[in-house]
C-alpha positions in Angstrom: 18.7 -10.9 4.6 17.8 -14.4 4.7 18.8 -17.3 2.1 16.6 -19.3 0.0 19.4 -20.6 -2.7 17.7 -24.1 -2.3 14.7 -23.3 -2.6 12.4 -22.9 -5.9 9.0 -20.1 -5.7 5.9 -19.7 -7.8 4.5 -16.4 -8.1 1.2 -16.3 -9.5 0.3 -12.2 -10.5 4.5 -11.8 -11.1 3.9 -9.6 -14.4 3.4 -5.9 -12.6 2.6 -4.3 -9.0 3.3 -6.6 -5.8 3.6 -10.1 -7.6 6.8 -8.5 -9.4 8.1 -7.3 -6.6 7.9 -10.5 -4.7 9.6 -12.2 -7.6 12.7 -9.5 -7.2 12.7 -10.1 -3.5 12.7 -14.1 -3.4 15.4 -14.3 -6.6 17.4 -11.3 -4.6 17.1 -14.1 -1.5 18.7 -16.6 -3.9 15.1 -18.6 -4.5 14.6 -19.4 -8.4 11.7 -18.2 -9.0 8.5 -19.1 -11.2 7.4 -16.1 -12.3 3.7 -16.9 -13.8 0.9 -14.3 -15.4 -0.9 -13.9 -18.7 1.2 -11.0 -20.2 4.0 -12.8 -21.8 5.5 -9.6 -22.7 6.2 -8.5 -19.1 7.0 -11.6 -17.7 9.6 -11.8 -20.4 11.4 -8.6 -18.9 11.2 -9.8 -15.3 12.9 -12.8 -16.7 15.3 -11.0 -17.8 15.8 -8.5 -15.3 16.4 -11.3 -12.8 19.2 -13.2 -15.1 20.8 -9.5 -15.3 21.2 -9.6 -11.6 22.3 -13.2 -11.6 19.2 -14.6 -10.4 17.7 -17.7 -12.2 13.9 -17.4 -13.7 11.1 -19.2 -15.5 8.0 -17.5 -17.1 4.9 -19.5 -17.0 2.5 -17.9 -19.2 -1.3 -18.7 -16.8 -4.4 -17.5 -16.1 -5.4 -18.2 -13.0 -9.0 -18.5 -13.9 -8.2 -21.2 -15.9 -7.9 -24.8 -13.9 -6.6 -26.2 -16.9 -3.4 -23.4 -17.4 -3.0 -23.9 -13.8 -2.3 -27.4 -14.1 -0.2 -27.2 -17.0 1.7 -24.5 -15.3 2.6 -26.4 -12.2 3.8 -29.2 -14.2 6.3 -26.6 -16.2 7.8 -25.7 -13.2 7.8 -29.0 -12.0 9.9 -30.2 -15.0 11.8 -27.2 -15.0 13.0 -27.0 -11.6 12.1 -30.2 -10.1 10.2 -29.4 -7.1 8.4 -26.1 -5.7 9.2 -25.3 -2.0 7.4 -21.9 -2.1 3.7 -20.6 -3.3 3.0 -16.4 -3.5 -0.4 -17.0 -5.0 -1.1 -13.2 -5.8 -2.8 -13.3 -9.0 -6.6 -11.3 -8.4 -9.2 -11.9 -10.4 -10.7 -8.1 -11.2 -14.4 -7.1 -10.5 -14.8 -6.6 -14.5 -13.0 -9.9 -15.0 -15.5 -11.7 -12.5 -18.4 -10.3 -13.8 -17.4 -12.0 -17.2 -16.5 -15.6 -16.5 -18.1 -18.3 -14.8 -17.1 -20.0 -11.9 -15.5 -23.4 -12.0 -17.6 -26.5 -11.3 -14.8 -27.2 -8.8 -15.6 -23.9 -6.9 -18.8 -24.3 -7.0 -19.3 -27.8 -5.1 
């Protein structure tokens, strides 16, 4: 497998299904890896399960939806890591979900 030990990943959608699995696969590849979603609670295991294997992780607690928690997540990682080489921007945005929030101003112009 490739190496990515100098290298530092965001992954947006990390708390379940493909996101996590991405997370495993980039810290397995040495990356540290951003692990970002709105359930705390998982994110918190992935952490851990990453530091079990020796990998090094950050939970960012975001909603993608949310310009504002997107902003303030990419400066955590920012100040945690110091840079961000890496983007897996796999968080969704369900049909049910979409049917209940507005669009940003920033999406619609």
């Amino acid at each position: 497998m490739f190496s990515l030990k100098v290298k530092v990943a965001l992954v947006t959608g990390a708390s379940q299904g493909i996101g996590r699995d991405t997370a495993l696969a980039l810290s397995e590849a040495g990356a540290k890896v951003a692990v970002a979603a709105r359930n705390e609670e998982k994110l918190t295991a992935l952490v851990a399960e990453i530091a079990a294997t020796g990998g090094e992780a950050f939970a960012v607690k975001m909603d993608v939806a949310d310009a504002e928690q997107v902003k303030a997540g990419f400066k955590q990682v920012l100040e945690k890591f110091g840079r961000l080489d890496i983007l897996v921007n796999n968080a969704a945005i369900t049909r049910e979900r979409a049917r209940t929030s507005a669009p940003s101003k920033r999406c619609i112009q």
